[in-house]
SETORZA-794252 format. One record per residue: residue number from 1; residue in one letter; x, y, z of N, C-alpha, C in turn. Coordinates in nm, 3 decimals. Layout:
N
ATOM;resi;resn;n.c1;n.c2;n.c3;ca.c1;ca.c2;ca.c3;c.c1;c.c2;c.c3
ATOM;NUM;a;X;Y;Z;X;Y;Z;X;Y;Z
...
END
This chain:
118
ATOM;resi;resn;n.c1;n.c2;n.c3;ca.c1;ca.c2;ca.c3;c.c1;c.c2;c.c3
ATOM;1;x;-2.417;3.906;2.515;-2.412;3.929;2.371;-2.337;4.058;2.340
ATOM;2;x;-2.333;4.160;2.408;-2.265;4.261;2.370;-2.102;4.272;2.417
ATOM;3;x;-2.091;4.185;2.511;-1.961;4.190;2.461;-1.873;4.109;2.404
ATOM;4;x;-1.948;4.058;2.324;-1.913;3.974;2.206;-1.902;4.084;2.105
ATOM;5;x;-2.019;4.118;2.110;-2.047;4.235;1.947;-1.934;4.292;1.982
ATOM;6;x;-1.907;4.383;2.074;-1.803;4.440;2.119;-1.639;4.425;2.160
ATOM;7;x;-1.631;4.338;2.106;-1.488;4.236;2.104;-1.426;4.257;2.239
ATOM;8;x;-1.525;4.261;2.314;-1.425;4.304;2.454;-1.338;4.142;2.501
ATOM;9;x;-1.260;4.138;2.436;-1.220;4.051;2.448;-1.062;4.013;2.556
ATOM;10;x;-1.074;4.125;2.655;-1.017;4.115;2.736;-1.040;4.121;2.880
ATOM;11;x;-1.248;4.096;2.847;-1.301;4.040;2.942;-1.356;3.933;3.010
ATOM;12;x;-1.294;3.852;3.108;-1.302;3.719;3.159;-1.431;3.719;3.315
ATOM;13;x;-1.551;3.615;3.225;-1.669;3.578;3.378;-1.593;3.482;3.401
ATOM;14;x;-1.585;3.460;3.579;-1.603;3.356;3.631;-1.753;3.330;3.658
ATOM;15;x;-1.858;3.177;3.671;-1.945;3.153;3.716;-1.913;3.041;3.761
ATOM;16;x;-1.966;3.023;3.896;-1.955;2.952;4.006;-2.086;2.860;4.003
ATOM;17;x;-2.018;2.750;3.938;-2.154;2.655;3.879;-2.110;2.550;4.029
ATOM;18;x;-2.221;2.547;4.164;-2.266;2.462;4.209;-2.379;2.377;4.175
ATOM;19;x;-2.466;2.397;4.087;-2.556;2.336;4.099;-2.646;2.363;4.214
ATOM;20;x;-2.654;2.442;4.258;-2.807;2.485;4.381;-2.832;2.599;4.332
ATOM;21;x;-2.913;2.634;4.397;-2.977;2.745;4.438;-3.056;2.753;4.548
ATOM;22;x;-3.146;2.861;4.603;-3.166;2.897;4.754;-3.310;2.771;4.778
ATOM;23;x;-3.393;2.716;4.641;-3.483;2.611;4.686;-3.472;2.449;4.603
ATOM;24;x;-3.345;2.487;4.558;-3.325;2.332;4.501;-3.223;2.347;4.420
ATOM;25;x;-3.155;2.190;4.403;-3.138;2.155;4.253;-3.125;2.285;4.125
ATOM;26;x;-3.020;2.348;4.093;-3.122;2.397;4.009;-3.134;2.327;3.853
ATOM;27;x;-3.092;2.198;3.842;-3.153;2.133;3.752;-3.291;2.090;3.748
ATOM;28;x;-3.350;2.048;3.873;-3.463;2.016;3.912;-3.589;2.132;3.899
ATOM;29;x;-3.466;2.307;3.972;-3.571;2.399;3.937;-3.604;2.450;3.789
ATOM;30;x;-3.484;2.437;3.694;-3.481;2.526;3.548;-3.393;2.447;3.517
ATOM;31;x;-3.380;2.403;3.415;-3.253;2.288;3.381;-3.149;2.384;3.303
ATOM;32;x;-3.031;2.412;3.347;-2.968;2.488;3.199;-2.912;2.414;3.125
ATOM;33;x;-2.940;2.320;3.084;-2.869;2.225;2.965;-2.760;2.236;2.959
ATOM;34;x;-2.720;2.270;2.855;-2.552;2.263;2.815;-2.509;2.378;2.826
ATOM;35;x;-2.486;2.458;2.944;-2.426;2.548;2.970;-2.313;2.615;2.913
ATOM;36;x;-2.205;2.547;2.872;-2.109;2.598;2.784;-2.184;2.649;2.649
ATOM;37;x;-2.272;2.559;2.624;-2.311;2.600;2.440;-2.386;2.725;2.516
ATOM;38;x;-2.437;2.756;2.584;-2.539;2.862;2.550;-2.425;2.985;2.627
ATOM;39;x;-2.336;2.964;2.672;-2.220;3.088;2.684;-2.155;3.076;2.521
ATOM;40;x;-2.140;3.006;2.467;-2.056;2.958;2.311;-2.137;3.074;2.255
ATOM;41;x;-2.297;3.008;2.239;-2.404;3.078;2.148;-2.410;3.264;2.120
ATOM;42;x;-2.361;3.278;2.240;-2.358;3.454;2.279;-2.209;3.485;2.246
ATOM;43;x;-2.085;3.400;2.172;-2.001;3.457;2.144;-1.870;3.456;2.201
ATOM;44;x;-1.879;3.414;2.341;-1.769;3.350;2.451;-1.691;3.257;2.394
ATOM;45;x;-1.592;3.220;2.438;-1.483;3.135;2.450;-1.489;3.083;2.623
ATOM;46;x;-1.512;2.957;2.641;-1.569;2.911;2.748;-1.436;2.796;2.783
ATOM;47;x;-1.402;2.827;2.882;-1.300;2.687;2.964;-1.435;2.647;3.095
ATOM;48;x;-1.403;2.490;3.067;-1.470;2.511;3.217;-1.358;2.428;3.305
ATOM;49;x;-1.351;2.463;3.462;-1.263;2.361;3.556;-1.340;2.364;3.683
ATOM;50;x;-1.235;2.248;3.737;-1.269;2.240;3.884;-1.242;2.358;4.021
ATOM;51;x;-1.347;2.406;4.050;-1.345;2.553;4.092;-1.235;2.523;4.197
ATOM;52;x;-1.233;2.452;4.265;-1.144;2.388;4.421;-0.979;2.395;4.342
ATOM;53;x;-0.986;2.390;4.240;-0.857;2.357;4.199;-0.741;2.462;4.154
ATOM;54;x;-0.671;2.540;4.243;-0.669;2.685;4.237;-0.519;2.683;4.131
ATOM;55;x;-0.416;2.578;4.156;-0.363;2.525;3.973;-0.435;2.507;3.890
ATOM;56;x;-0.557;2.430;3.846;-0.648;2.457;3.758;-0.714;2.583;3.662
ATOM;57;x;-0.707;2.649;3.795;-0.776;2.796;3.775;-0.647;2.919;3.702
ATOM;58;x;-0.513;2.891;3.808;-0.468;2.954;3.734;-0.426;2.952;3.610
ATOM;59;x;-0.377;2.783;3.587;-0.386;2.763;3.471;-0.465;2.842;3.330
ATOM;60;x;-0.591;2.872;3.343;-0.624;2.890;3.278;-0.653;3.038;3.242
ATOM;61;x;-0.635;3.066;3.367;-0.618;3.233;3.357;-0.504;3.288;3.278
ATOM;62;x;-0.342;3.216;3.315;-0.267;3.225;3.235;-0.249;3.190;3.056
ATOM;63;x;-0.348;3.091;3.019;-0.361;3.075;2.869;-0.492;3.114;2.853
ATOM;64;x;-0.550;3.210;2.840;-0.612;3.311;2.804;-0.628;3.315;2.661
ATOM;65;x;-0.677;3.239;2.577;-0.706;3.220;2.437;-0.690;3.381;2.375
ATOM;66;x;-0.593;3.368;2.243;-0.553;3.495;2.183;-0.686;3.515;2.081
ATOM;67;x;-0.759;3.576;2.139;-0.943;3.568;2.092;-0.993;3.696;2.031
ATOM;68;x;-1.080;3.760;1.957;-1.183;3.860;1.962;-1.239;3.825;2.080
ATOM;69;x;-1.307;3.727;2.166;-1.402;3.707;2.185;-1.369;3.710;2.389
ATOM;70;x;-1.459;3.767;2.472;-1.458;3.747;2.586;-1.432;3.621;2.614
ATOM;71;x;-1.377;3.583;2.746;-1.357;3.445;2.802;-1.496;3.413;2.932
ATOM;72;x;-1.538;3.314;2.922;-1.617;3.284;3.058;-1.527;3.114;3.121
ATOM;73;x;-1.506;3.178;3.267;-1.466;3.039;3.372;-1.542;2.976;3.388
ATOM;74;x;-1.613;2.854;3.348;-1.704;2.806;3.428;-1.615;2.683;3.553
ATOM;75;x;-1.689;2.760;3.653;-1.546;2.691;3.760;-1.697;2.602;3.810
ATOM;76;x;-1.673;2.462;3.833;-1.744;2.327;3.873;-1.693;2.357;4.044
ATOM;77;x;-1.812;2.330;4.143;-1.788;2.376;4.268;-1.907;2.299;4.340
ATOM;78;x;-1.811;2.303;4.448;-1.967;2.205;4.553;-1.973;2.292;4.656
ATOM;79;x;-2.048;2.333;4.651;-2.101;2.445;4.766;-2.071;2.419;4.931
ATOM;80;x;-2.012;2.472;4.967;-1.984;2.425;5.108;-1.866;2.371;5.135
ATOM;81;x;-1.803;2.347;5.029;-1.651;2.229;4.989;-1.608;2.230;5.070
ATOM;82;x;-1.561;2.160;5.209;-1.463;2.140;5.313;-1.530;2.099;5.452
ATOM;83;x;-1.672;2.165;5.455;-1.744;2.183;5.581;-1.836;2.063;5.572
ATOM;84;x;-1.845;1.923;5.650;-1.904;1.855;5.604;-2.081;1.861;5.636
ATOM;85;x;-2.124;1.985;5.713;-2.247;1.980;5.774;-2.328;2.138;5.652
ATOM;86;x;-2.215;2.158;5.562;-2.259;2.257;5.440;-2.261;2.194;5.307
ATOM;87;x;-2.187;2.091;5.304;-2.142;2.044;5.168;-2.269;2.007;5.080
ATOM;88;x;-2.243;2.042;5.000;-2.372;2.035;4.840;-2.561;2.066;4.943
ATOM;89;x;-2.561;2.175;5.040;-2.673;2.224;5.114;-2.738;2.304;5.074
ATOM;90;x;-2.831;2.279;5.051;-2.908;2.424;4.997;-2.922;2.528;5.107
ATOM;91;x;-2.969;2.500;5.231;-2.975;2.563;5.345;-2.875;2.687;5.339
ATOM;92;x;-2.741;2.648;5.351;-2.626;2.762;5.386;-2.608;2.791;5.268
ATOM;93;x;-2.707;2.795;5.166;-2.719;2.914;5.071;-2.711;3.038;5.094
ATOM;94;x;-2.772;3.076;5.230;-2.806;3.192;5.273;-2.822;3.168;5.448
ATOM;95;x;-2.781;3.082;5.497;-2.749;3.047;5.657;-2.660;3.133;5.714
ATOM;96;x;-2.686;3.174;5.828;-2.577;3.188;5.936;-2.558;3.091;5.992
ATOM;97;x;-2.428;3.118;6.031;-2.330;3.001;6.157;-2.319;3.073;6.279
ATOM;98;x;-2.358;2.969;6.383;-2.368;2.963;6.522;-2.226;2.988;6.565
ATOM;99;x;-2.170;3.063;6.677;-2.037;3.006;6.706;-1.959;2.878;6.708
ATOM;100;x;-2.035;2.781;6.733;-1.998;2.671;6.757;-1.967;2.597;6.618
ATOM;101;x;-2.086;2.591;6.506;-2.105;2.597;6.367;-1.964;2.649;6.319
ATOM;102;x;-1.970;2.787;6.377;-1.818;2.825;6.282;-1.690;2.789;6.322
ATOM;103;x;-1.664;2.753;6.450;-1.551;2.678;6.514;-1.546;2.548;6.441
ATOM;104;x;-1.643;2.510;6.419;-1.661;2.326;6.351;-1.615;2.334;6.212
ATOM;105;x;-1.659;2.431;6.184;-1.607;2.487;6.006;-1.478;2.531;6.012
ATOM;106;x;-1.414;2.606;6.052;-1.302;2.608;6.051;-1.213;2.512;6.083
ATOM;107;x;-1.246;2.433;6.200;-1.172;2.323;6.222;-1.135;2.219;6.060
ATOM;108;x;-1.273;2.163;6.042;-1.253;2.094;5.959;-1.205;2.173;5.777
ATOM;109;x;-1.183;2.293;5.758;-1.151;2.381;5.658;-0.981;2.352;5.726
ATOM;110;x;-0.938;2.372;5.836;-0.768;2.365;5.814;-0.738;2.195;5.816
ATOM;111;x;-0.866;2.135;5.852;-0.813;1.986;5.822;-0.790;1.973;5.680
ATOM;112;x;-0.875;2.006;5.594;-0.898;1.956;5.447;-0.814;2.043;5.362
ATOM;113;x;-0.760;2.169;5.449;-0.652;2.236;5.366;-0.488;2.137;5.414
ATOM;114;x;-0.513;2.075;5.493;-0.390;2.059;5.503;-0.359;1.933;5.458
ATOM;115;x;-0.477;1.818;5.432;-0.463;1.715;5.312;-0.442;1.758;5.194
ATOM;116;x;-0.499;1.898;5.141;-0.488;1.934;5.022;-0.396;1.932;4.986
ATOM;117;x;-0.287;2.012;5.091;-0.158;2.094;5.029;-0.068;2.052;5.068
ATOM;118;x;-0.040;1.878;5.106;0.039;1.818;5.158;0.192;1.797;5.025
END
């Protein structure tokens, strides 16, 4: 709210909306409803995108609404994105990786970068 009141309007949140948290769901734990309206409600100017999508992202960094009003990213993200033994886990919320774990992750992180960016 205050930096709304405060027209800081040449300040941009990213939030990294997976959907978890460290014991669930966090729809299941606290529902936040309509997330954009209640960043709207406090005064924001809200884009939301696909966090993975780093044209997406810049995109929007570059049109930067000519605003009073702060910007919030809400960047859409699946936690773990690439690693298929992390993906949407609550666990490696806060996990360490084994050597072996992180050899497996990386492996499959330059596989899925390199479908990406074909």
């Amino acid at each position: 709210m205050a930096a709304a009141h405060y027209k800081l309007n040449r300040l941009c949140a990213v939030v990294d909306r997976n959907h978890l948290q460290y014991d669930g769901d966090t729809e299941d734990i606290m529902s936040l409803g309509d997330f954009s309206a209640k960043w709207s409600s406090f005064g924001w100017d809200v884009k939301s995108v696909d966090g993975h999508d780093v044209e997406a992202l810049l995109t929007v960094f570059a049109s930067v609404p000519n605003s009073d009003n702060p910007l919030v990213v809400i960047a859409e993200t699946v936690k773990g994105k690439g690693v298929s033994f992390m993906e949407n886990n609550r666990e490696w919320h806060h996990g360490r990786l084994s050597s072996i774990q992180y050899d497996e992750a990386l492996r499959e992180l330059n596989e899925y970068a390199s479908e990406e960016f074909k």
